[in-house]
KEKE-3310 file (N, C-alpha, C; in steps of 0.2 Angstrom, whole numbers, plus 5000, padded with zeros to 4 digits):
npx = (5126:5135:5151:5162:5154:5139:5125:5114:5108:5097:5086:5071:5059:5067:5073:5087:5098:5109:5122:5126:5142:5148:5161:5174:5173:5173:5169:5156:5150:5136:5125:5117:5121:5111:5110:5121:5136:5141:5150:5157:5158:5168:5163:5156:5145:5134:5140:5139:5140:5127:5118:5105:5106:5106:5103:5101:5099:5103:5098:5084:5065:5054:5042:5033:5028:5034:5042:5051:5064:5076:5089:5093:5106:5111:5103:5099:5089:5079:5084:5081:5077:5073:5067:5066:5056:5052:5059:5063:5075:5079:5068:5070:5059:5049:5044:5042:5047:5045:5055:5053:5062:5059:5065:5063:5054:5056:5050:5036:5033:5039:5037:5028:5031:5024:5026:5030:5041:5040:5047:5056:5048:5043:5030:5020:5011:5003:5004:5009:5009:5020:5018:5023:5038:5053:5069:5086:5099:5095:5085:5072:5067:5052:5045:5030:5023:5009:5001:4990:4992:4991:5000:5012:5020:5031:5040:5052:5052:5044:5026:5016:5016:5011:5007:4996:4992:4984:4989:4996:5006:5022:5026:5037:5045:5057:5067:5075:5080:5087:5088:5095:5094:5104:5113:5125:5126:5119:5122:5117:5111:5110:5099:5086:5076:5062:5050:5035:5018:5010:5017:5024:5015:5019:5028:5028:5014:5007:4998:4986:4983:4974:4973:4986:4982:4983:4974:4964:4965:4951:4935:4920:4903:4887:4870:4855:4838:4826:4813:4805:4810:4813:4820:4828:4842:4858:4872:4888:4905:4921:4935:4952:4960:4973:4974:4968:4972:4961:4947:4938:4920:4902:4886:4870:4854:4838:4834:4844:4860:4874:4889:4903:4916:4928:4940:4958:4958:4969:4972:4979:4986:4975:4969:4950:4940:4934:4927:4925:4915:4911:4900:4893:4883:4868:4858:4848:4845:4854:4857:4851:4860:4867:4878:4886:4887:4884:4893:4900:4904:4909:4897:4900:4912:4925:4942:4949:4935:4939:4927:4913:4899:4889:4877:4862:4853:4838:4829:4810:4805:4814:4811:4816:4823:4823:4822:4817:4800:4787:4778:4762:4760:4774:4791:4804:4817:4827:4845:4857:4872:4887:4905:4915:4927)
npy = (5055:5046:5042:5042:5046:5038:5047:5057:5072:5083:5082:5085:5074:5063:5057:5050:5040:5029:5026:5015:5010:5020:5021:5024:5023:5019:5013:5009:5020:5028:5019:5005:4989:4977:4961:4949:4948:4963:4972:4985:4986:4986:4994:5003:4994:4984:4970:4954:4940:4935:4928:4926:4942:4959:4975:4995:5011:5025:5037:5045:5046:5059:5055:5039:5034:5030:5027:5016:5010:4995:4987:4973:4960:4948:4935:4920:4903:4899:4909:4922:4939:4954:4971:4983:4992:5005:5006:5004:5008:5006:4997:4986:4984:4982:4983:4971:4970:4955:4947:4931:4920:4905:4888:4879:4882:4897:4903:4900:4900:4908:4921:4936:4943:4951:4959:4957:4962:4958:4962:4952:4942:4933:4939:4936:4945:4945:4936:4933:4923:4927:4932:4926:4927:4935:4932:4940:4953:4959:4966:4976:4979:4984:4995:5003:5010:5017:5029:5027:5014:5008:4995:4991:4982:4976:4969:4973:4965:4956:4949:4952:4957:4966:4967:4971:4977:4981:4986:4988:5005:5004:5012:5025:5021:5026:5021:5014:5001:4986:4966:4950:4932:4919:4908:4909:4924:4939:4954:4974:4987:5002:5008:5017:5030:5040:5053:5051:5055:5059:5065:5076:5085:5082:5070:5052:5041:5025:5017:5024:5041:5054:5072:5071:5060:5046:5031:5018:5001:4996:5001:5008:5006:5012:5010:5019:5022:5035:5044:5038:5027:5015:5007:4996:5006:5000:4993:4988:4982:4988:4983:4983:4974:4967:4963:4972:4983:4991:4997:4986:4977:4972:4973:4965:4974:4978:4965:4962:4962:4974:4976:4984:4996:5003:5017:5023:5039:5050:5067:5081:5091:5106:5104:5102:5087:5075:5060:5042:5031:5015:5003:4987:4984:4974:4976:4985:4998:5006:5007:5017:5030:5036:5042:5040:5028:5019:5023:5036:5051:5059:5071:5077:5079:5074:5075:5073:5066:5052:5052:5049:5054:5048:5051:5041:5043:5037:5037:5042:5033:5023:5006:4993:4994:4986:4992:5003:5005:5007:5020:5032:5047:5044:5047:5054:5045:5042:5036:5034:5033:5031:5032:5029:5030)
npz = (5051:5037:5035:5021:5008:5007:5012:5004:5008:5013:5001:4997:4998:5002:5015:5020:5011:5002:4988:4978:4969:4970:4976:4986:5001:5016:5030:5040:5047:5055:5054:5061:5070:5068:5067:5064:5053:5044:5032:5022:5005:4991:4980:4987:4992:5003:5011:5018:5029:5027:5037:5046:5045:5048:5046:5051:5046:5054:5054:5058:5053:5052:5058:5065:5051:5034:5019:5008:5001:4994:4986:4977:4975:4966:4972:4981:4979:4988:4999:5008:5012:5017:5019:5030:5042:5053:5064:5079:5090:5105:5108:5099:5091:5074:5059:5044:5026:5016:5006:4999:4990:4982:4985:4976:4965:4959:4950:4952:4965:4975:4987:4995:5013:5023:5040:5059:5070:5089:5105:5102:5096:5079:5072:5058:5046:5034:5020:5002:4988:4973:4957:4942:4944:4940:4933:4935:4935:4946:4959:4965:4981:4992:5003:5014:5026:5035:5044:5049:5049:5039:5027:5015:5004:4993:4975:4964:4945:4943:4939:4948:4964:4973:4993:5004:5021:5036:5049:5067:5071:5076:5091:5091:5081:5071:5061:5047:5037:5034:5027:5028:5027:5020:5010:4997:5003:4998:4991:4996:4988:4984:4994:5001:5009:5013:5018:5022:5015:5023:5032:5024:5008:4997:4995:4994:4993:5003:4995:4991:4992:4998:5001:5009:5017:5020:5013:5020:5021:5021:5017:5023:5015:5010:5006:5001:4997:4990:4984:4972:4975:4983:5000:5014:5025:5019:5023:5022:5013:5005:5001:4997:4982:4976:4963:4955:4961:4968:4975:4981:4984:4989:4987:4995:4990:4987:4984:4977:4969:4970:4964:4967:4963:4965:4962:4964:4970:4969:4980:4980:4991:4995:4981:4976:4986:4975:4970:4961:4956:4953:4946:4944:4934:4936:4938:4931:4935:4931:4919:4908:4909:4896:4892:4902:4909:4924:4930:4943:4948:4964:4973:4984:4993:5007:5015:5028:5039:5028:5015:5005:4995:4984:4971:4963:4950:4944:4933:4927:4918:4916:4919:4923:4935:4952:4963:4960:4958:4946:4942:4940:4936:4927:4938:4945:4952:4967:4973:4986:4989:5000:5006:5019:5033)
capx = (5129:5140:5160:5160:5147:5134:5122:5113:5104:5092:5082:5065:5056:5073:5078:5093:5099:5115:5121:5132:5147:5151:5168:5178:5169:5177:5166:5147:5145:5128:5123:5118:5119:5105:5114:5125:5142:5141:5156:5157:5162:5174:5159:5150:5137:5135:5142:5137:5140:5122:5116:5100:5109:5100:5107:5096:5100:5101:5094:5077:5061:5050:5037:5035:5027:5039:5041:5056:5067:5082:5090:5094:5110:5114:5099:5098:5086:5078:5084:5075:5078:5070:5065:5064:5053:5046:5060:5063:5081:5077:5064:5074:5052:5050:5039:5047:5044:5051:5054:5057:5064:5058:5071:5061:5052:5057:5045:5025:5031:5041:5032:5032:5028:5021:5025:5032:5043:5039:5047:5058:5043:5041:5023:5019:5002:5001:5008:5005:5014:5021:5014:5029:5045:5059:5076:5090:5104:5096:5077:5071:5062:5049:5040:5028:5018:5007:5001:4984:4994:4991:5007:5013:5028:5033:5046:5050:5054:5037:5020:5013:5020:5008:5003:4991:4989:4983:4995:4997:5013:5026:5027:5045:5050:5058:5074:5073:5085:5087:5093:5094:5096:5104:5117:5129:5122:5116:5122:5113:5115:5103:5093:5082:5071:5059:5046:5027:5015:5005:5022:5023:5008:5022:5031:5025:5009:5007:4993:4984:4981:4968:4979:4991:4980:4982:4967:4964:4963:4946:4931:4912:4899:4881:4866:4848:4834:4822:4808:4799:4813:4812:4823:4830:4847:4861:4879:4896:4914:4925:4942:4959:4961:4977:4975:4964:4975:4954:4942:4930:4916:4897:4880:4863:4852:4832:4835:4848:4867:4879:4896:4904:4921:4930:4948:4961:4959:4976:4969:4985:4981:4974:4962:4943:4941:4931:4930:4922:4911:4907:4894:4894:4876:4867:4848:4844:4846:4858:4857:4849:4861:4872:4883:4892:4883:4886:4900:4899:4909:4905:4892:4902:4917:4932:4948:4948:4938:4937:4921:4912:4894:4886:4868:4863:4847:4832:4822:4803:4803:4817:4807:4818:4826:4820:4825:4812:4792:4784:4775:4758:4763:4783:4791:4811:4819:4836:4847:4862:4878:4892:4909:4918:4933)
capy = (5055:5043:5044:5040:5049:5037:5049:5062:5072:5081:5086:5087:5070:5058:5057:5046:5038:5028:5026:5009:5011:5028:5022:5029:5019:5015:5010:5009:5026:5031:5011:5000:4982:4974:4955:4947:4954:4968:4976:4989:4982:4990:5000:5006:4991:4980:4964:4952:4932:4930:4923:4932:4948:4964:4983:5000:5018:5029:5044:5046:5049:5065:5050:5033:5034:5027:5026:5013:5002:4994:4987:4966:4958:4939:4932:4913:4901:4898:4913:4928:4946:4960:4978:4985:5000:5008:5001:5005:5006:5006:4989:4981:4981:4983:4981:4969:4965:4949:4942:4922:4916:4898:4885:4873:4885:4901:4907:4900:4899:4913:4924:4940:4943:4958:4956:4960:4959:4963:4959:4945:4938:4934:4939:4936:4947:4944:4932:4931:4920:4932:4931:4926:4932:4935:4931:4946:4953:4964:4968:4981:4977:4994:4995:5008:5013:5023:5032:5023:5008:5004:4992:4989:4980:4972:4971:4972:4960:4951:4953:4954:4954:4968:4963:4974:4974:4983:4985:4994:5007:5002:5020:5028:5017:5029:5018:5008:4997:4979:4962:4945:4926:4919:4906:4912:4929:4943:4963:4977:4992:5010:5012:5026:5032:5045:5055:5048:5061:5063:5072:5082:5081:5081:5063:5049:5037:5020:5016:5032:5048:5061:5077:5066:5054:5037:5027:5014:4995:4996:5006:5008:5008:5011:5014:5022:5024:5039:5045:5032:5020:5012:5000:4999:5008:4994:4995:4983:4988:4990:4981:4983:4972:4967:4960:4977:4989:4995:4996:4982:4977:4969:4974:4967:4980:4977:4960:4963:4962:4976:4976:4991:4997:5011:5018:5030:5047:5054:5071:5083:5098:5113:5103:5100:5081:5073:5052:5043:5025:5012:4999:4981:4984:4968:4977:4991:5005:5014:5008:5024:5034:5032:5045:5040:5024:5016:5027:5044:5058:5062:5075:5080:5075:5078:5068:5070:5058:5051:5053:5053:5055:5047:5047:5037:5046:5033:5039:5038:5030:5016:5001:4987:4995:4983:4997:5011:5002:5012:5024:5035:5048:5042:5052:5049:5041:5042:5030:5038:5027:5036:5029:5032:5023)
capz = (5045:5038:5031:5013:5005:5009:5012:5003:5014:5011:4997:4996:5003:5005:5022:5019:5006:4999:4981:4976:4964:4970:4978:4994:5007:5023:5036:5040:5051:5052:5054:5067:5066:5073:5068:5058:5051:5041:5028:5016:4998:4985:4975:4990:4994:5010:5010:5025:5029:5025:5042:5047:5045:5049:5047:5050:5046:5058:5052:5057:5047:5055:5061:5060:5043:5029:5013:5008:4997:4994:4979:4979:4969:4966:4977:4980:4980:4999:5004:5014:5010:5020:5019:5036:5042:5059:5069:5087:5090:5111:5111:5093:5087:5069:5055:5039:5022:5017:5001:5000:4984:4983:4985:4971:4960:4962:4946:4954:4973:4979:4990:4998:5018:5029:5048:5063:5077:5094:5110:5101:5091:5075:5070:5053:5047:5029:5016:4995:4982:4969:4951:4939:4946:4933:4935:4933:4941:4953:4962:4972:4989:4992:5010:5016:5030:5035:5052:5050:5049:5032:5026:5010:4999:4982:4972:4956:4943:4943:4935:4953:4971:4980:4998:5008:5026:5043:5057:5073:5070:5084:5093:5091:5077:5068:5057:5042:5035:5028:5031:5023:5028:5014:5008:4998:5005:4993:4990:4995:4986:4984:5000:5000:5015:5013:5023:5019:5012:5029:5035:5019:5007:4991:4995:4992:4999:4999:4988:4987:4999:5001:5006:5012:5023:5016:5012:5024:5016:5020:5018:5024:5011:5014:5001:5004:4992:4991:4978:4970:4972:4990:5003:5022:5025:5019:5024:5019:5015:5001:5001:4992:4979:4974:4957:4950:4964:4964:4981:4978:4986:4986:4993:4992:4991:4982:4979:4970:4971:4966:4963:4968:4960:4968:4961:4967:4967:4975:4980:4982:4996:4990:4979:4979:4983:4972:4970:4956:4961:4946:4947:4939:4935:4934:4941:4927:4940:4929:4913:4904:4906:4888:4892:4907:4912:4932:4935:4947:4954:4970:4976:4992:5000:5012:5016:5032:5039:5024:5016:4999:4993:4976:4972:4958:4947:4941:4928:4925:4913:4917:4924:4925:4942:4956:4968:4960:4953:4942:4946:4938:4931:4930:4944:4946:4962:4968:4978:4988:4989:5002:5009:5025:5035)
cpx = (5135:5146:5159:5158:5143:5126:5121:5107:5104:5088:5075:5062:5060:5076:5085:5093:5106:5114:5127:5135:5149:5160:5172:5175:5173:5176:5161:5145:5141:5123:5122:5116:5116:5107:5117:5132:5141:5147:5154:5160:5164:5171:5154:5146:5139:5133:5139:5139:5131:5115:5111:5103:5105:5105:5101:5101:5099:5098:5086:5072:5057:5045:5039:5035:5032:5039:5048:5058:5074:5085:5095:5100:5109:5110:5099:5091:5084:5080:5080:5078:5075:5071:5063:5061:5052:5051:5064:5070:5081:5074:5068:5066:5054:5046:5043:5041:5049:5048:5059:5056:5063:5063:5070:5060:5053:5048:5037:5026:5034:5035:5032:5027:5028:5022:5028:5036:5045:5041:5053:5054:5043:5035:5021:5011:4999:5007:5005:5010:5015:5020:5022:5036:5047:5064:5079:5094:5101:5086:5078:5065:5058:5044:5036:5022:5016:5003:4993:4985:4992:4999:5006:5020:5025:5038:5047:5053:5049:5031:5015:5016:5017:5008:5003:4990:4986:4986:4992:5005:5017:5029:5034:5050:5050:5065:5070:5079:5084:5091:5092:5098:5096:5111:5119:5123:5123:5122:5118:5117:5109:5097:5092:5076:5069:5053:5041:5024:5011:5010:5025:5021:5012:5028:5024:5019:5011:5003:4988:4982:4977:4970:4982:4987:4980:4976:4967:4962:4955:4941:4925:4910:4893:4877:4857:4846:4828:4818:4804:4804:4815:4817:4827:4838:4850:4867:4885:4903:4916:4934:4946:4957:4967:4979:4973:4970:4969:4953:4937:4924:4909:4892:4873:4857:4844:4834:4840:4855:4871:4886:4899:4913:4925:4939:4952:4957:4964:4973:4976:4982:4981:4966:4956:4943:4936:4935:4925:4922:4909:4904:4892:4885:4873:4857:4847:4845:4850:4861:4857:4851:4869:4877:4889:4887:4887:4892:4895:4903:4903:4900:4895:4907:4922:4938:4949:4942:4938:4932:4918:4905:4892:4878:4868:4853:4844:4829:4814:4801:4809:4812:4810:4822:4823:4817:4817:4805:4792:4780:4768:4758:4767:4787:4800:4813:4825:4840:4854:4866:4885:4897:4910:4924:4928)
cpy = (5050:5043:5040:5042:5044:5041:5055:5066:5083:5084:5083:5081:5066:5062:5053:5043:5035:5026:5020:5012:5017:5027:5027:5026:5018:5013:5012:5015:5026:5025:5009:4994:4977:4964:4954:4949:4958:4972:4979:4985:4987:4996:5002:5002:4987:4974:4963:4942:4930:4929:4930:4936:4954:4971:4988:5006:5021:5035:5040:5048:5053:5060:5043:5031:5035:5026:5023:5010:5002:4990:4980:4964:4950:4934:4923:4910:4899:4902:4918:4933:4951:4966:4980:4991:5000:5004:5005:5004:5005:4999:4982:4982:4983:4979:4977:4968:4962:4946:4935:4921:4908:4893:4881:4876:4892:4906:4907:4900:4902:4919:4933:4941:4949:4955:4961:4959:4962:4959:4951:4942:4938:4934:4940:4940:4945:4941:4932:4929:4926:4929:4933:4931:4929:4934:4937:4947:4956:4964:4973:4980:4986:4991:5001:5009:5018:5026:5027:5016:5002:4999:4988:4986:4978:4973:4971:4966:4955:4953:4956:4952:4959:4965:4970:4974:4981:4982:4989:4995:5005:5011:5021:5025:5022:5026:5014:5006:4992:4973:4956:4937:4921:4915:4903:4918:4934:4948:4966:4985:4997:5010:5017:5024:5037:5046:5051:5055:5063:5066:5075:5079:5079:5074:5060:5044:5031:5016:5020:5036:5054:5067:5075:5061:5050:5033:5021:5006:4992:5000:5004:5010:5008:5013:5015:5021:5030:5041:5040:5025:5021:5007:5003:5001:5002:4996:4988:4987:4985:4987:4980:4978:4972:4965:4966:4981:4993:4993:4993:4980:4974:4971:4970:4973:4978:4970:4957:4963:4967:4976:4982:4989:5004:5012:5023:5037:5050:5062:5074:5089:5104:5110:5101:5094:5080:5065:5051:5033:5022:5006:4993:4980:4977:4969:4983:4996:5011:5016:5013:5027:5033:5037:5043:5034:5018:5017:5037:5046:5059:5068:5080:5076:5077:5070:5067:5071:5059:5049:5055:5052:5055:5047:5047:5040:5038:5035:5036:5034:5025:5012:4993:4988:4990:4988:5001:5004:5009:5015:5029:5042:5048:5048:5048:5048:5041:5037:5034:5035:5035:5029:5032:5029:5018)
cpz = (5044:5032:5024:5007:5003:5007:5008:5005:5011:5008:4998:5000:5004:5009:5023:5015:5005:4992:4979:4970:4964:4975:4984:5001:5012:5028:5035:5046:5049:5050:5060:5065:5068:5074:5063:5058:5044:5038:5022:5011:4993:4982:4980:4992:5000:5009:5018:5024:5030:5031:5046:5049:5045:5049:5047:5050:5051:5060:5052:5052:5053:5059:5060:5054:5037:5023:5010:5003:4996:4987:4979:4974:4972:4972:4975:4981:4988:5001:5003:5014:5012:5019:5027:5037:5050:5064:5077:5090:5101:5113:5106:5091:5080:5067:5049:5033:5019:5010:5001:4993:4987:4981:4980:4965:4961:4956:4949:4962:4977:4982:4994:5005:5022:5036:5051:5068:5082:5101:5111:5096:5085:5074:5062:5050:5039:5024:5009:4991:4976:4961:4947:4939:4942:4936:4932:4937:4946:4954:4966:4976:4990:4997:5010:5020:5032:5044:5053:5049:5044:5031:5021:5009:4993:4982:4965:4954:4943:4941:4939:4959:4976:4985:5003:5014:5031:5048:5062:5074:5077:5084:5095:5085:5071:5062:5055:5042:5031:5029:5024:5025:5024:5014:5003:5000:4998:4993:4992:4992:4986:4988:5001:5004:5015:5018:5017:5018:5018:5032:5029:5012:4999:4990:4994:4996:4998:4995:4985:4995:4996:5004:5009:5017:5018:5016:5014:5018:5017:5021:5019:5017:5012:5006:5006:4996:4995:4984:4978:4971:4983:4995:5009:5019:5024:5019:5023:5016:5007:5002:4996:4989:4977:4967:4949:4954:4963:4976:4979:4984:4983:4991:4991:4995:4983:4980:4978:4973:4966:4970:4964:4965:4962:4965:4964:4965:4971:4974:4983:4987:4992:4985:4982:4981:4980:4971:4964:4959:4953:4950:4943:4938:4929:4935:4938:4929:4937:4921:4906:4903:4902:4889:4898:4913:4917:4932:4937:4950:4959:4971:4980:4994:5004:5012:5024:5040:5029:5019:5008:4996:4985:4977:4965:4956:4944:4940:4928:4923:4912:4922:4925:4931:4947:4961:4968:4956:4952:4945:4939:4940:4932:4935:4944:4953:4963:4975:4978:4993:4993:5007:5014:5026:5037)
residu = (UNK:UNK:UNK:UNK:UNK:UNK:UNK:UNK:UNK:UNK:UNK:UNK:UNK:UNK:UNK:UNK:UNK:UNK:UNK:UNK:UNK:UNK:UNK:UNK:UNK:UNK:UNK:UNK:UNK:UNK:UNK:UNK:UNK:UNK:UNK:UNK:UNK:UNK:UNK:UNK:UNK:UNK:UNK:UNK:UNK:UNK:UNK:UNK:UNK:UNK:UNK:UNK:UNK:UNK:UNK:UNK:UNK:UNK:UNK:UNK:UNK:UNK:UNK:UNK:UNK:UNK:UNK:UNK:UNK:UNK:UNK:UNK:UNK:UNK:UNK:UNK:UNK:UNK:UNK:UNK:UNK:UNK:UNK:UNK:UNK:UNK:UNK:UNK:UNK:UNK:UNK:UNK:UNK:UNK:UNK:UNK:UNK:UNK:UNK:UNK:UNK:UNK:UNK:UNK:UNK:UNK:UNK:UNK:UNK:UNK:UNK:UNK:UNK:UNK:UNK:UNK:UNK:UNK:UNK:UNK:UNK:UNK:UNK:UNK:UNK:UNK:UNK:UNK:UNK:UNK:UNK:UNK:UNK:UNK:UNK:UNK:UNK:UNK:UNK:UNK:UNK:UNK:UNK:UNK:UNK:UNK:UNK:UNK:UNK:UNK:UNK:UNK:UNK:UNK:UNK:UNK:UNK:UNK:UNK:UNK:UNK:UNK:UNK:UNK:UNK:UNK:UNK:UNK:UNK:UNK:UNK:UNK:UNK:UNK:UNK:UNK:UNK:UNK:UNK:UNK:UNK:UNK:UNK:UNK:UNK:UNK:UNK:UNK:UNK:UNK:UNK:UNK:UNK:UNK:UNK:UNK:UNK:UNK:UNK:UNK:UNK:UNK:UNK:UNK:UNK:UNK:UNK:UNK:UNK:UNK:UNK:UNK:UNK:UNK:UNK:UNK:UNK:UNK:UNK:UNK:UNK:UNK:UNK:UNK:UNK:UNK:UNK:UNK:UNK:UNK:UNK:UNK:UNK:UNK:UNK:UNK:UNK:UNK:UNK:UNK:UNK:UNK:UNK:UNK:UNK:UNK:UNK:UNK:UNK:UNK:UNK:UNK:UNK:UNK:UNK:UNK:UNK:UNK:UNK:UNK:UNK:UNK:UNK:UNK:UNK:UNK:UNK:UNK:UNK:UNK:UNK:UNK:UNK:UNK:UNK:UNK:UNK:UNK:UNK:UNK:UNK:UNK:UNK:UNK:UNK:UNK:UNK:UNK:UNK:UNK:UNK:UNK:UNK:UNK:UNK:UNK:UNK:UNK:UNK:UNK:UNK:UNK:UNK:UNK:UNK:UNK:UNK:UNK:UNK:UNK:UNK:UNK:UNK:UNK:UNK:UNK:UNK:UNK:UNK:UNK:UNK:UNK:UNK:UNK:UNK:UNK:UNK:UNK:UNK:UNK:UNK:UNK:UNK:UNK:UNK:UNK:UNK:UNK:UNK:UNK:UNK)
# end
């Protein structure tokens, strides 16, 4: 714990926390400074000379799974700003995400980056230019992983700055923090570190959970036909999307190519699950029905694995399906679409 009142410790899913402009501050207990120099400032925030400066909290989260952010003042151009998670205070490993304000164009060419560092290494795993960032006094950096080593960030202040990836969690990294290589250097003020919902199902995920298990950034998809409507098993996958925040995907299947469209269902524990699958229908298969046409709630599902069962009805007497021919006397056919991990 550290002297100042810092922290507020601990209700419900924050694991640590500090709050700028609360005044009394006198030193960084309950800090470790991984580089740089590090000071407390008059209203509570953490001043530094800038130069790849790194701090973590010392309080633990239950696991490595994290859910993070930090709170950025008076940023500069060219400079680099980090949200740290999962970090190892034993090896120094650690997961970052890093936003770079661009030295030229800050609005079409700033960026934000997912990585890692292990052993000393900078390992970079995912990079995406950020969709009109705003100027203002302040942003906030938001990181989160997940135990199936999903990894997310953003920040605000822009119309787009997801980025999405796949990790492997560094084992025992339990401190988060925050850093920044920056000249003149920044502020940071309201860092907040909470449990992820796989260590309690009432916190938060990072882009959506199934009784707390996090949805991996990619998913199986498979379709069959039976009845009158015919074709070999066909399987392909379902990939986040950062522009919809949807699980998208393409199969061909008869021919034909569909578009699959999948969206959250955050399923809290205790509920039934149930998921719901749309279909950019371009092959008649589902035309007919006017009431709730190429969309489906599942059949059957679970969270964990992750698992969800649609079957798509064909009428008799729809005959522009590639999938189902017609048939003497009409006879309906059915086509039975299910995800996994």
């Amino acid at each position: 714990m550290a002297n100042g009142g810092w922290f507020c410790c601990c209700k419900g899913c924050e694991v640590a926390s500090f709050v700028a402009f609360g005044g009394g501050l006198n030193d960084i207990t309950g800090w470790l400074i991984v580089s740089g120099n590090w000071e407390p400032g008059p209203f509570s925030e953490l001043t530094t000379d800038g130069a790849n400066a790194k701090i973590v909290c010392l309080t633990p989260t239950p696991s490595e799974a994290q859910v993070a952010r930090v709170t950025l003042w008076d940023e500069t151009d060219g400079g680099e700003y980090f949200l740290i998670l999962n970090y190892n205070r034993d090896n120094g490993n650690y997961h970052y995400v890093k936003f770079t304000r661009s030295a030229t164009n800050p609005v079409a060419e700033s960026t934000m980056t997912l990585g890692k560092v292990v052993g000393g290494e900078d390992i970079p795993l995912k990079s995406e230019v950020i969709l009109g960032l705003a100027d203002g006094l302040s942003r906030t950096i938001y990181g989160c992983l997940a135990p199936n080593g999903l990894f997310y960030g953003a920040i605000s202040g822009s119309v787009l700055s997801y980025v999405v990836t796949t990790t492997s969690v560094i084992t025992d990294g339990m401190l988060a923090g925050f850093g920044m290589n920056a000249d003149p250097p920044g502020v940071f003020t309201d860092f907040s570190l909470q449990k992820h919902a796989s260590d309690d199902p009432n916190c938060p995920d990072c882009i959506c959970a199934c009784q707390g298990r996090e949805w991996p950034e990619t998913l199986k998809i498979y379709m069959q036909a039976t009845g009158r409507c015919s074709d070999v098993l066909t399987e392909g996958e379902l990939t986040w999307d950062r522009m919809s925040a949807w699980w998208k995907g393409s199969l061909t299947f008869c021919g034909n190519t569909w578009n699959f469209i999948l969206a959250c269902s955050a399923i809290a524990v205790g509920e039934v699950p149930r998921f719901r699958i749309a279909i950019e229908d371009l092959n008649g298969c589902c035309s007919g029905d006017d009431l709730n046409p190429c969309a489906w709630n599942s059949l059957d599902a679970t969270c964990t694995p992750i698992y969800a069962l649609f079957q798509v009805l064909v009428r008799g007497t729809w005959l522009s399906c590639a999938c189902c021919p017609p048939t003497f006397p009409p006879a309906d056919g059915y086509i039975d679409i299910w995800i996994t991990e």
